[in-house]
Every structure is written in structure tokens, then in C-alpha cells.
C-alpha positions in Angstrom: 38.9 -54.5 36.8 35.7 -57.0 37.0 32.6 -56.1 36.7 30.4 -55.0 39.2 33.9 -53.4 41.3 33.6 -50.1 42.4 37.1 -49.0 41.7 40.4 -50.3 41.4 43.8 -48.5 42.3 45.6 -46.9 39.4 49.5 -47.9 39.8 51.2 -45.4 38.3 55.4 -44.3 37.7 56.2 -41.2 39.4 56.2 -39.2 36.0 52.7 -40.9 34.9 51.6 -39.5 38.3 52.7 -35.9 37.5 51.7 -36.3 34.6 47.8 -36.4 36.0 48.5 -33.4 38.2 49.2 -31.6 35.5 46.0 -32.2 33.5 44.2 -31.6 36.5 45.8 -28.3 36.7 44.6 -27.7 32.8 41.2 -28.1 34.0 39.1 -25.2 34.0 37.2 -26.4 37.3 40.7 -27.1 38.7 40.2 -26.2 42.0 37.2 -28.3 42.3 38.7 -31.8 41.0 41.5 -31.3 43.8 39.4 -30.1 46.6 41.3 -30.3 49.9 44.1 -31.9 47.9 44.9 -35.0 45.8 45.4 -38.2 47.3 46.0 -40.3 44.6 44.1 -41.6 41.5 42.0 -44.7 40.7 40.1 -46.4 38.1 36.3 -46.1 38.9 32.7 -46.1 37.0 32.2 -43.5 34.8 28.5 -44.2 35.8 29.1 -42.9 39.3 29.6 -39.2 38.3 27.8 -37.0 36.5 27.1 -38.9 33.3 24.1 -41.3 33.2 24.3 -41.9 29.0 27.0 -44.5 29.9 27.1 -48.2 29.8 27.1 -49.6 33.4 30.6 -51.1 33.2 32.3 -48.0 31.5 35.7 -46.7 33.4 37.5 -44.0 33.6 39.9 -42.3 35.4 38.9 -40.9 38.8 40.6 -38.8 41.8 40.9 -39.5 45.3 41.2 -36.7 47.7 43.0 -36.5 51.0 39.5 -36.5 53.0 38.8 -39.5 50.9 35.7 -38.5 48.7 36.0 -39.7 44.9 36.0 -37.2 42.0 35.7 -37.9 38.1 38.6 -36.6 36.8 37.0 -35.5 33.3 40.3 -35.9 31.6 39.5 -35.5 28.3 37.9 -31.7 29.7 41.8 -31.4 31.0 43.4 -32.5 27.8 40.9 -29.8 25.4 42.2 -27.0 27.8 46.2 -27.5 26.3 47.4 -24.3 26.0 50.6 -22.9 25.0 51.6 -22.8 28.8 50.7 -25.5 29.7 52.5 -27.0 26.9 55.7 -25.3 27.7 55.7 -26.1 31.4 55.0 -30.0 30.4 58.7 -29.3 28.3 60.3 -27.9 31.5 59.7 -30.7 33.4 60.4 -33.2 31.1 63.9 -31.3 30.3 64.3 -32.0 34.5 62.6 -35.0 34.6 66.1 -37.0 35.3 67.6 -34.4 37.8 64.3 -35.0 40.1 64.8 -38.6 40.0 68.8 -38.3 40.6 67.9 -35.9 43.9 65.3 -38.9 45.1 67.4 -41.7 44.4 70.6 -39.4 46.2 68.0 -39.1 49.3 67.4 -42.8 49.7 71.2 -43.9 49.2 72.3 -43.8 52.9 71.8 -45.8 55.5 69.6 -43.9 58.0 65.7 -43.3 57.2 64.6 -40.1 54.3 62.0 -37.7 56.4 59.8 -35.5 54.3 61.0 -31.7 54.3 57.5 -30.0 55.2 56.4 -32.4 58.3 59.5 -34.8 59.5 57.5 -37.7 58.6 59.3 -40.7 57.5 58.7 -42.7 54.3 58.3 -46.5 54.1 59.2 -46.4 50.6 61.5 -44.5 48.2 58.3 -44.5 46.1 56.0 -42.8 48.2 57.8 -39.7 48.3 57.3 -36.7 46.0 60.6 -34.0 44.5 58.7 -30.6 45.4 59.9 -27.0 45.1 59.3 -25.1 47.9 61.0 -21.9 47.6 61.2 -20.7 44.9 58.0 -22.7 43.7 58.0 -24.4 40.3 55.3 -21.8 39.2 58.1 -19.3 39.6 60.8 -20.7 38.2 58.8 -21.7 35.0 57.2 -18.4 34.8 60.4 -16.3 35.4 62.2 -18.1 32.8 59.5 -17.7 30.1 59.4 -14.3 31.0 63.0 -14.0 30.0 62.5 -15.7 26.7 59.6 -13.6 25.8 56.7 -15.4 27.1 55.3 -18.6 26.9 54.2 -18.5 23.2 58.0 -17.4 22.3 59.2 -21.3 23.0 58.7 -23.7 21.0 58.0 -27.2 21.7 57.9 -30.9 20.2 54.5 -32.8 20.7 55.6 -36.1 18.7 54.9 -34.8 15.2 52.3 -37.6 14.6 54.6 -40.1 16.6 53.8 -41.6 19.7 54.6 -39.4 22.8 54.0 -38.5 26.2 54.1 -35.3 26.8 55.4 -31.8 25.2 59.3 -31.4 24.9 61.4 -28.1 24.2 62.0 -28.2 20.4 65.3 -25.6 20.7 68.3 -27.2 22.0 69.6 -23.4 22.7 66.4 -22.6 24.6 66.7 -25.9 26.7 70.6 -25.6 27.6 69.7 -21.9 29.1 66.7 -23.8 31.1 68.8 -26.3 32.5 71.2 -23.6 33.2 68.3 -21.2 34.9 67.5 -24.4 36.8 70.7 -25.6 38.0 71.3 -22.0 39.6 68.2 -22.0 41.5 65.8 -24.7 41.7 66.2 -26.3 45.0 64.8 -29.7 45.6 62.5 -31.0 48.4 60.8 -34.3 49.6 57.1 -34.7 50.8 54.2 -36.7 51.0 51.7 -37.6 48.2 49.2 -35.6 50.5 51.9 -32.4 51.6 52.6 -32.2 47.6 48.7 -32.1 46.7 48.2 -29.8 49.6 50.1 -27.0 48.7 48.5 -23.7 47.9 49.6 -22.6 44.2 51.8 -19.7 44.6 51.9 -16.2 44.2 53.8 -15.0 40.9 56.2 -12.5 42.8 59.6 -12.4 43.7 59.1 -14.5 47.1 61.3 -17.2 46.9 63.8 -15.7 44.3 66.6 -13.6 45.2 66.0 -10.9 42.9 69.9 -9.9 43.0 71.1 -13.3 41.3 67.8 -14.0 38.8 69.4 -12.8 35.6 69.9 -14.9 32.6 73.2 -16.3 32.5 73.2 -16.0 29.0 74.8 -12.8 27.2 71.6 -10.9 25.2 69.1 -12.0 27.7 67.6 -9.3 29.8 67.0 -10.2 33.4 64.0 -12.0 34.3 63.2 -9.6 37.7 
């Protein structure tokens, strides 16, 4: 970025990108860094928000919302927010993060053009399309399954152990195969927009979504999650 430029676009990977929802979500003023909904994030002047003790050229990274007004992101706010849930459900995903990108790339292997599940709209490229959990929501599925393994402090998780890594991952290989398991059973995929998946209202933790006659841990010595 050269001086003097207002902001630059932030090119991201797909799990990079979740990555920033995420800490967004960690933010205690969470619902007023997304606004209407995320559009996408940028690199912008740290100057420009609400910190004036800053050297004119100082960057940071910044959010652009679907009605396109800029907001500082205040990552480093986000990141001092970990907690063990958020820690867990940064494990989850990563334990999925191939299965999302297998159900994309499956989308985009025919011939005839992908739409997006919530509007019909057609995407340009495979990249501008997001994997979203409709029904259940991902806030379900996550929750119902710590539930079942005692709650979110009962699982433990790897954050690099002084290493270099991105992210938390599950540290029990027992805990993780019953995930996958939970998750192959009923997580069900979706495509949408970058604006339809910023957009949608966090759910209610209830049993909407879940057939509460198959939720059970498939795992003998596991009570049921409903």
C-alpha cells in the first residue's frame, strides 16, 4: 500500500477469510463491527478510526460492510476476547475444514453454472462463493456436540505449543473422530454469497433445524445431546 492511499483490498484464502469472521464474532462489540453484514475486508488507516495517537501511515485491518461504510476491525480487541469456546469452535472447523472445500469444489465440477442456495443467484467464480449451514446452523451443531462431551471447557485443544499456527485444533484424536462422525450424520452443506453469508441472523440455540429423534451420539457411553 503507498502512502497517502486510503485503503487497499485484502486478498484473502477462503479459510483466512473465515478466519476474520470468527474474530469478529470474539468481539465484544460484535454486532457493531458487522452492522448490516460483512462485505469483505480491507487494509485501511488506522488513523481513520477512532485512534488519533497514531502515525499518519499506520494500517491495519478494516471491514467493509454490505451498505459499503468502513469499520476498524480492532483485531487485537477480538483476539484478547479468546475464550474456551471460541477456541473449541476454531478446532471444529478446522477438523472440517477439507470436507467444506471438497462440497465447493464437488459444486463447481459440472458443466452447467453453481446458483447460490438462499437467492438463485449465479456465481462468476468458484471463489466467490461461501460453504454455509443453513439448517441445522453451525451454532447448533457446535453447541450440540459440546454439549454431549460435557461443555466446551471438557475438550481440549492444540494452539501450536509455542510453534507457529493458525488457529486452535482438537488435541484428542477420540474426541475429533466422534466430531467428524456427529458431522457427517448431520451437517448439511449450502452455497451463498459473501453478502447472504454475512447477512445471516445468528441462530437460536434450540432444537430447530435438528431432528431431535436422530441427535444422539453415535458413540456407546455418550448420553444424547437433545
Amino acid at each position: 500500500m503507498t502512502p497517502g492511499t486510503a485503503s487497499t483490498t485484502a486478498y484473502l484464502t477462503p479459510e483466512h477469510d473465515r478466519m476474520l469472521h470468527e474474530l469478529v464474532d470474539r468481539h465484544p462489540d460484535a454486532s457493531i463491527k458487522r452492522g448490516d453484514g460483512i462485505d469483505h475486508f480491507y487494509i485501511g488507516r488506522t488513523i481513520d478510526g477512532d485512534l488519533t495517537t497514531v502515525s499518519p501511515n499506520a494500517t491495519g485491518i478494516w471491514i467493509r460492510r454490505t451498505n459499503g461504510e468502513g469499520e476498524d476491525f480492532s483485531y487485537i480487541t477480538a483476539i484478547k476476547s479468546h475464550t474456551p469456546k471460541s477456541r473449541v469452535k476454531e478446532g471444529l472447523r478446522h477438523a472440517v475444514a477439507d470436507r467444506r472445500l471438497d462440497y465447493r469444489e464437488a459444486r463447481f465440477s459440472g458443466a452447467g453454472p453453481v446458483l447460490s442456495d438462499i437467492s438463485g443467484a449465479a456465481f462468476e467464480h468458484q471463489s466467490d462463493a461461501h460453504v454455509v449451514y443453513l439448517a441445522p446452523s453451525w451454532e447448533q451443531l457446535s453447541f450440540h456436540f459440546a454439549q454431549s462431551e460435557g461443555g466446551w471447557e471438557s475438550i481440549d485443544i492444540h494452539s501450536g505449543g509455542g510453534k507457529i499456527q493458525i488457529g486452535s485444533h482438537l488435541l484428542n484424536s477420540d474426541v475429533e473422530s466422534r466430531w467428524l462422525a456427529f458431522f457427517d450424520e448431520h451437517a448439511v452443506f449450502s452455497l451463498a454469497t459473501a453478502s447472504e453469508s454475512a447477512r445471516r441472523p445468528p441462530p437460536a440455540l434450540s432444537r430447530a433445524g435438528l431432528d431431535h429423534r436422530l441427535i444422539h451420539d453415535s458413540v456407546a457411553g455418550h448420553r444424547p445431546i437433545l
